[in-house]
Every structure is written in structure tokens, then in C-alpha cells.
N, C-alpha and C positions, 0 to 999 in steps of 0.2 A: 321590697318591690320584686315580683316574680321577672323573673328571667330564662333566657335561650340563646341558643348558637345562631350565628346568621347565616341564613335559608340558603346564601351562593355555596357550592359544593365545596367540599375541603376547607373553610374559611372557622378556625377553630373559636372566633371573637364571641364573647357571653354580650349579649344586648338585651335592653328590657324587654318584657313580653310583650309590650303594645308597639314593637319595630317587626319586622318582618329582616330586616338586613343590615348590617352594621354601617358607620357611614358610608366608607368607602364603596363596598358592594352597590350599595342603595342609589350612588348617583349617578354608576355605571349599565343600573338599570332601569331607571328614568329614559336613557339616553337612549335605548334600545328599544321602550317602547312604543311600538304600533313605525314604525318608524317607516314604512312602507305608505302611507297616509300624513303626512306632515302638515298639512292643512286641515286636517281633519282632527285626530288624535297628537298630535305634533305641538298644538298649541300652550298657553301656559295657563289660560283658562281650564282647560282637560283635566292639564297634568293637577291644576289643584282640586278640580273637583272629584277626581276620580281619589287623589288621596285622602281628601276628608270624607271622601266613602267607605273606602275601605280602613279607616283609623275606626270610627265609629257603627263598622258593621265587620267584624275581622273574623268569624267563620261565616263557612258556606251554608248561604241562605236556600238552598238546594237539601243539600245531603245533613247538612249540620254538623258534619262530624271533622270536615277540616278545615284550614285556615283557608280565608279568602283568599285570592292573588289577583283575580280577573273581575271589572266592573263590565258588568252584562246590561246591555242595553234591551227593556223588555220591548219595546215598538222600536223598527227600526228607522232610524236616524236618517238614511238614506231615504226614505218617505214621508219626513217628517222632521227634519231640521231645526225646528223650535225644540225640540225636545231636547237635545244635545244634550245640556247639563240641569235637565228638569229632575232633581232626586226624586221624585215617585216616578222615573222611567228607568231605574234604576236599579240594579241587584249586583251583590256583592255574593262570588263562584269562585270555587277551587277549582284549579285546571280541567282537571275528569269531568266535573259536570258543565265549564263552558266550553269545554270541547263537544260535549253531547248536547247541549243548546245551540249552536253554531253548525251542526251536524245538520240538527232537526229544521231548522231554519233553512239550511240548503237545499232540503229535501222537500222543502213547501210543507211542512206540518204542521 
């Protein structure tokens, strides 16, 4: 089974290639995200959907060339609430390009 280092910095731990973060790191950053919206992304409906998006979509569906991190919401949610955990609303992004989705989206494009 291929393997890697887990993603939190300095953390020397080999974990399989279909983890992103060793345990420990992994539930430390659960805990951190979106945590600003806790009714929103907070939930544990979210948290599972967004992980069995990104287990079964793990590079970016954008650039393709690196690992997923971020589930990108393509209509936003905020206009459309049913959509929430609809997987064809759905895209799995590397930081760089859902920051530049989120970018373009703030700029009305």
C-alpha cells in the first residue's frame, strides 16, 4: 500500500496514501474547520459529506495536479440551501484554486 508524511507541518508520521493527516493531526483539523459558521459547516452531516468527497475525489478537480483539501461548493449554498450536501454541487480543490474560486465569486464573476 503506497504511503506519505502527514500534511500538518513538521509531523514526521508515514500514513497511507488515501489519508491526508495522521490520526492525531486529522482530528485536530476537523475541529478547526470552517468553525467560523458552526451551523452551517459545523455540523456532522458536513463533516461526513465533505469527507467522503474528498476520500473518493483526492486531487484537484481544478488544476489536477494537487491534492484536494477544500470541498467547493459550485451554486452557492447561501441561495440555495437544498443543495448543501447534493454531490453534483460539489467539487473537490487544492487551496490555490479554492482560494481563486472564492476570489471570483466575491468579485461577482
Amino acid at each position: 500500500m503506497p504511503s506519505r508524511v502527514c500534511l500538518q507541518p513538521g509531523c514526521p508520521e508515514i500514513i497511507p496514501q488515501s489519508r491526508r493527516r495522521c490520526p492525531t493531526h486529522a482530528a485536530a483539523y476537523e475541529r478547526t474547520i470552517h468553525r467560523a459558521e458552526p451551523g452551517k459547516y459545523g455540523g456532522r452531516k458536513w463533516r461526513l459529506t465533505r469527507r467522503k468527497y474528498l476520500t473518493d475525489h483526492g486531487v484537484c478537480e481544478h488544476c489536477h495536479q494537487r491534492l484536494a483539501e477544500h470541498v467547493h461548493h459550485i451554486a452557492d449554498v447561501a441561495q440555495d440551501p437544498t443543495r448543501m450536501h447534493d454531490q453534483t454541487n460539489l467539487e473537490a480543490l487544492c487551496a490555490s484554486c479554492h482560494s481563486k474560486e472564492t476570489r471570483r465569486r466575491q468579485l461577482g464573476m
